[in-house]
DRENMIGU-705781 format. One record per residue (C-alpha): residue number from 1; residue in one letter; y, z negated, x negated. Coordinates in Angstrom, 2 decimals. Last residue first. Layout:
DRENMIGU-705781
 gugu seba      py      pz      px
  NUM    A       Y       Z       X
...
END
This chain:
DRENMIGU-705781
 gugu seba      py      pz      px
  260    X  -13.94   -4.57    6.28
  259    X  -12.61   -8.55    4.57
  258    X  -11.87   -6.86    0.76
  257    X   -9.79   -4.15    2.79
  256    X   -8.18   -6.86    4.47
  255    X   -7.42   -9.34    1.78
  254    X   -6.53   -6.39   -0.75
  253    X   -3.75   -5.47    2.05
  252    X   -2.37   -9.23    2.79
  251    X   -1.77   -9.43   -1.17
  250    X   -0.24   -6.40   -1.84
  249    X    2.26   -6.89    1.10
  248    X    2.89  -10.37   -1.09
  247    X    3.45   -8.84   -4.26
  246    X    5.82   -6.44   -2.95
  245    X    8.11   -8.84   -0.99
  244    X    7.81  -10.85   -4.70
  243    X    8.96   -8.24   -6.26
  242    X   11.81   -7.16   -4.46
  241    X   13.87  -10.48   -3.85
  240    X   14.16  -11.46   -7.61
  239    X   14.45   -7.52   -8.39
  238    X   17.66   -7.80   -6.70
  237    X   19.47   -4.79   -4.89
  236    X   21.65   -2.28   -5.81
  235    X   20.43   -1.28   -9.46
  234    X   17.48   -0.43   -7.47
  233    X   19.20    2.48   -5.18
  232    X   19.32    4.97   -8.08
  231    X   15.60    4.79   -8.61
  230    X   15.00    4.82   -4.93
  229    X   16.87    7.19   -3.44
  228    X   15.23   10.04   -6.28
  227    X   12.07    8.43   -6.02
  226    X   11.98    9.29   -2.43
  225    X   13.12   12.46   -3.17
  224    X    9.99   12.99   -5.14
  223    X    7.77   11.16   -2.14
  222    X    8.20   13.44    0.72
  221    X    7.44   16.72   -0.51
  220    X    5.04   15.18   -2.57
  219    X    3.11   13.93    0.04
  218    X    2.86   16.88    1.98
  217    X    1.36   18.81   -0.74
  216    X   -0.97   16.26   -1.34
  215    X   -2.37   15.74    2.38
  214    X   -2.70   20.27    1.92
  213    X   -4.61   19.51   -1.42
  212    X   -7.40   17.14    0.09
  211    X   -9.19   15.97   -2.98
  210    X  -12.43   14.71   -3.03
  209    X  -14.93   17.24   -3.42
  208    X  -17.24   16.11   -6.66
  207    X  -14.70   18.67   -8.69
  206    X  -11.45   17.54   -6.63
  205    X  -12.53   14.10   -7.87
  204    X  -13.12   14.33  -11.47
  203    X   -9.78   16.49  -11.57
  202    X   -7.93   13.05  -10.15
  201    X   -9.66   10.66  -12.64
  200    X   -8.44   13.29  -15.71
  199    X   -5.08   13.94  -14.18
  198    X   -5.16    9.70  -13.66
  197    X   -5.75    8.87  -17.07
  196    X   -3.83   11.78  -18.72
  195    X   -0.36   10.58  -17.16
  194    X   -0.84    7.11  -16.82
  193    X   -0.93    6.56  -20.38
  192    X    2.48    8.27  -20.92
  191    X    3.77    5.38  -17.56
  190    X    2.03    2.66  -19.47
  189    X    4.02    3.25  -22.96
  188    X    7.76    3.90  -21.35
  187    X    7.05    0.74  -19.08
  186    X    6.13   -1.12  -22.74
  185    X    9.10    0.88  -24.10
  184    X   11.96   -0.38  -21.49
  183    X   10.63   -4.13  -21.77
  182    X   11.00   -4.04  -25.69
  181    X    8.04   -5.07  -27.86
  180    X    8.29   -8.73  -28.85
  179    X    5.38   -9.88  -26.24
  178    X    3.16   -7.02  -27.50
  177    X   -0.23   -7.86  -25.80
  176    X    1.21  -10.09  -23.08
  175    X    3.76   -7.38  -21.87
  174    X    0.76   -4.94  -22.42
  173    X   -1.25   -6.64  -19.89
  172    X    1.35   -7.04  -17.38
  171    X    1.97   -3.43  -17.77
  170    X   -1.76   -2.27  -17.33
  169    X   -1.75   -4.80  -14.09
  168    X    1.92   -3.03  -12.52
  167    X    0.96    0.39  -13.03
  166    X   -2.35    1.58  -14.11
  165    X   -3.86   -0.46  -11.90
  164    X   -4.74    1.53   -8.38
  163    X   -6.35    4.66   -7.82
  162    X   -9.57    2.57   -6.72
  161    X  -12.39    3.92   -8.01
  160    X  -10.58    6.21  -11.15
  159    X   -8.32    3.60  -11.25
  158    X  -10.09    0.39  -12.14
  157    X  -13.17    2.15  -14.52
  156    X  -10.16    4.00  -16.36
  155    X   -8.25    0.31  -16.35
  154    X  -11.13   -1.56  -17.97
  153    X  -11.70    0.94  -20.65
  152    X   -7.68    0.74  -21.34
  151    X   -7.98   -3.02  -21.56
  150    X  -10.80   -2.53  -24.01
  149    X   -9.02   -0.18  -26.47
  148    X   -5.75   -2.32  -25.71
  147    X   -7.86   -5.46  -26.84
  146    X   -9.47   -3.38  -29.74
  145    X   -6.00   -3.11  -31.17
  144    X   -4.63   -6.50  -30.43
  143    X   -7.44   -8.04  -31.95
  142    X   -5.65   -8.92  -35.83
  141    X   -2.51  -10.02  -34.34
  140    X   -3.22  -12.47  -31.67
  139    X   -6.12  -13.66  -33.70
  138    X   -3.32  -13.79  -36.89
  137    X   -0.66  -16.12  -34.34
  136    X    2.60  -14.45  -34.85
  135    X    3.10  -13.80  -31.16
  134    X    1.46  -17.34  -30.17
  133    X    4.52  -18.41  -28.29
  132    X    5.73  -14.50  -27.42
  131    X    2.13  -14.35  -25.47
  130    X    2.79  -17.76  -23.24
  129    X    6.59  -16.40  -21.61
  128    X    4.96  -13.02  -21.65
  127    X    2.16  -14.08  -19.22
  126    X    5.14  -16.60  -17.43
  125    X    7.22  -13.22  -16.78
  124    X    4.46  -11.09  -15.47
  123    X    3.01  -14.04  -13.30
  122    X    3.84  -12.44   -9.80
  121    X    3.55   -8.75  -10.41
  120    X    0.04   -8.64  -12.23
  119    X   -1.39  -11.37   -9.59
  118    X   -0.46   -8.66   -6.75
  117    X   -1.91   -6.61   -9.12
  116    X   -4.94   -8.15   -9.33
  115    X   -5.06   -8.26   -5.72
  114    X   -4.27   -4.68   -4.83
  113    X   -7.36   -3.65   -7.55
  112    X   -9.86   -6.06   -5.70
  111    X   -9.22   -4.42   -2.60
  110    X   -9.68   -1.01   -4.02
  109    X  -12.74   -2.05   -5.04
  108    X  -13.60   -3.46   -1.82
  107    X  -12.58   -0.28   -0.46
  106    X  -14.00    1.99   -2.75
  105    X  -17.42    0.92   -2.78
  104    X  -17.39    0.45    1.12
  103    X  -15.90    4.01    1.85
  102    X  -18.85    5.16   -1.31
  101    X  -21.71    3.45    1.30
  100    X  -20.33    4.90    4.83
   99    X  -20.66    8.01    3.11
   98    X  -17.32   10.94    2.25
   97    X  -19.91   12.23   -0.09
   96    X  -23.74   10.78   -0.67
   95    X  -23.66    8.45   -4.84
   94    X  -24.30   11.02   -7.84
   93    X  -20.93   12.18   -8.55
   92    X  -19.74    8.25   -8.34
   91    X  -21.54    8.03  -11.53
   90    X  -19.76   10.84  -13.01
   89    X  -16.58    9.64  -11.93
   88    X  -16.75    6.46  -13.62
   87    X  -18.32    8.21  -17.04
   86    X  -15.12   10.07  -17.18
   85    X  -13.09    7.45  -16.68
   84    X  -14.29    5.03  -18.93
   83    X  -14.18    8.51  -21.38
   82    X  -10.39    8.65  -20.53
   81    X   -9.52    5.03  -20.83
   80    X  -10.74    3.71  -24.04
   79    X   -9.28    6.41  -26.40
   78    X   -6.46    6.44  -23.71
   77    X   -4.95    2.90  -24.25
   76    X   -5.35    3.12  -27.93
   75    X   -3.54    6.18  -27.74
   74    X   -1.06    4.86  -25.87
   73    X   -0.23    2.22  -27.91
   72    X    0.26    4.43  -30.89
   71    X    2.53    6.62  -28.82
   70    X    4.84    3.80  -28.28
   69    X    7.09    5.47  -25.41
   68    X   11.00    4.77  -25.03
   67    X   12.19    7.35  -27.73
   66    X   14.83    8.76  -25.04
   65    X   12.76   12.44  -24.71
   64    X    9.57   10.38  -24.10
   63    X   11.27    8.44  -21.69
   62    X   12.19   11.31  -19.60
   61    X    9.53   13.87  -19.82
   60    X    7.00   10.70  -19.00
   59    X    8.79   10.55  -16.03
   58    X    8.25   13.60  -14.45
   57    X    4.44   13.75  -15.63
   56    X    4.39   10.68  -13.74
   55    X    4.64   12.08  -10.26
   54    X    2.25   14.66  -10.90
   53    X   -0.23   12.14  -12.35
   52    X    0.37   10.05   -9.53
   51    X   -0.50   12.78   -6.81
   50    X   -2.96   14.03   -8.61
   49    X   -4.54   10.18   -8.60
   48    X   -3.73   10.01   -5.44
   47    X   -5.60   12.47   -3.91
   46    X   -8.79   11.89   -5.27
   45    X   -8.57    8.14   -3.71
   44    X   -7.52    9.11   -0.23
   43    X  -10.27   11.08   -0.56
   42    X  -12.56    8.71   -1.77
   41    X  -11.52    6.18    0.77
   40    X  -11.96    8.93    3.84
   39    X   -8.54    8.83    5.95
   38    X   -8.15    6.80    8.79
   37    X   -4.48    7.13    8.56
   36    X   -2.91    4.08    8.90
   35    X   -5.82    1.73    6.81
   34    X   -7.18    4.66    4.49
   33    X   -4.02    6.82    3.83
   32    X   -1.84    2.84    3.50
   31    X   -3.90    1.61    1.22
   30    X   -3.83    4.45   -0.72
   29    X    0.04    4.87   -1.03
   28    X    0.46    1.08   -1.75
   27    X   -0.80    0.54   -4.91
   26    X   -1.18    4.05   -5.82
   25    X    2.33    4.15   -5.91
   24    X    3.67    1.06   -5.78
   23    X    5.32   -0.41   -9.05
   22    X    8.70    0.60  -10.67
   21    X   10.55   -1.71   -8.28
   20    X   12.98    0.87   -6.17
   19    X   11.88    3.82   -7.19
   18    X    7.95    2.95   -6.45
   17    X    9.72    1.63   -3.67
   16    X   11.38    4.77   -2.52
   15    X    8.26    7.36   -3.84
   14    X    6.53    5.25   -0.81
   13    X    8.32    5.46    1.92
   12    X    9.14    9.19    1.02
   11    X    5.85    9.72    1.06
   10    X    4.83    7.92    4.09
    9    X    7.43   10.65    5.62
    8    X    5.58   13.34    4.13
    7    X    2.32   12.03    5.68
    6    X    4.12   11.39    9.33
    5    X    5.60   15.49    8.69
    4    X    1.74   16.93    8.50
    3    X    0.82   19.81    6.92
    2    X   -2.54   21.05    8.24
    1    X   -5.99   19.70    7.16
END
């Protein structure tokens, strides 16, 4: 596939919301490849995920060097994401390529995904609101570890089909896990995990054949100014008014790729 400006420019798009509101990327970027573009779910899918973990990387750099990641969490995150992820891909190795049956997978999957995180984004603050009132509670305590183990499971099944959760729904999740943890290190936390979860979905992909490395090219060229505007742009603008304009896009997407 050649380089193609309209896919930088849905870059940019994108990497300017994801700026803007933290959330988005694979939320809205594959979505938009398979519904504007026409392109295959899986490799809209593949894509992505190197596309994210690229993306990520960055900021992983950053709040790592300003002490805003809990490695511990992390790790709990990834001992349950990576092999979920890795046993995800293999099973999708043995379904046909670019077939009318893995477009359906994906896309109600996908669908699914955009939902949940539509859900993610809308009752983040009353999820933490309930969490910090049974923070000393010992269940709360005592299962928090094997919760994050699961959750992570659940969110290396979640992205490596769909691209989508790592963001908004793994943060939701961990605002609700560690109520009393500061905002800046939960984000910190989710964006490290992101990092190996989606390199490890994404290289899964290019080896069954679905990555398209010219479509990521172009995105990036696009979306890492993008971020740039966007980041700096956010301090601008409510969150009060950007959230819930996200939430609902994410809403009307999942309901049409759930209704193909």
């Amino acid at each position: 596939m050649d380089w193609n400006w309209m896919y930088t420019l849905s870059g940019f798009v994108v990497g300017a919301i994801v700026g803007l509101t933290g959330v988005g990327g694979g939320s809205l970027m594959t979505p938009l490849l398979v519904l504007l573009f026409g392109i295959h779910p899986a490799t809209a899918v593949g894509t992505d995920l190197l596309y994210a973990a690229i993306t990520k990387a960055g900021g992983t750099i950053v709040h790592g060097r300003k002490g805003h990641v809990d490695w511990r969490i992390t790790r709990l995150l990834a001992s349950g994401s990576i092999p979920a992820a890795a046993l995800t891909i293999w099973a999708l190795s043995f379904l046909p390529k670019q077939s009318a049956a893995v477009s359906h997978v994906i896309s109600f999957s996908l669908g699914i995904a955009l939902l949940l995180t539509a859900a993610a984004i809308i009752f983040r603050q009353k999820l933490q609101q309930q969490a910090l009132a049974h923070a000393e509670d010992t269940a709360h305590t005592q299962l928090r570890a094997p919760i994050t183990v699961a959750v992570g499971a659940l969110l290396g099944v979640l992205v490596s089909i769909s691209s989508v959760g790592a963001g908004a729904l793994g943060v939701a999740v961990l605002f609700y896990l560690y109520p009393r943890l500061p905002a800046i290190r939960i984000i910190g936390s989710d964006v490290a995990h992101a990092v190996p979860l989606t390199l490890i979905a994404g290289l899964g992909h290019w080896l069954i054949g679905s990555v398209d490395w010219s479509l990521l090219g172009s995105l990036l060229v696009g979306s890492l100014p993008g971020i740039w505007l966007g980041s700096h742009a956010s301090a601008r603008i409510p969150e009060r008014f950007l959230r819930p304009a996200l939430a609902g896009m994410l809403l009307l997407i999942g309901g049409k790729l759930i209704a193909q």
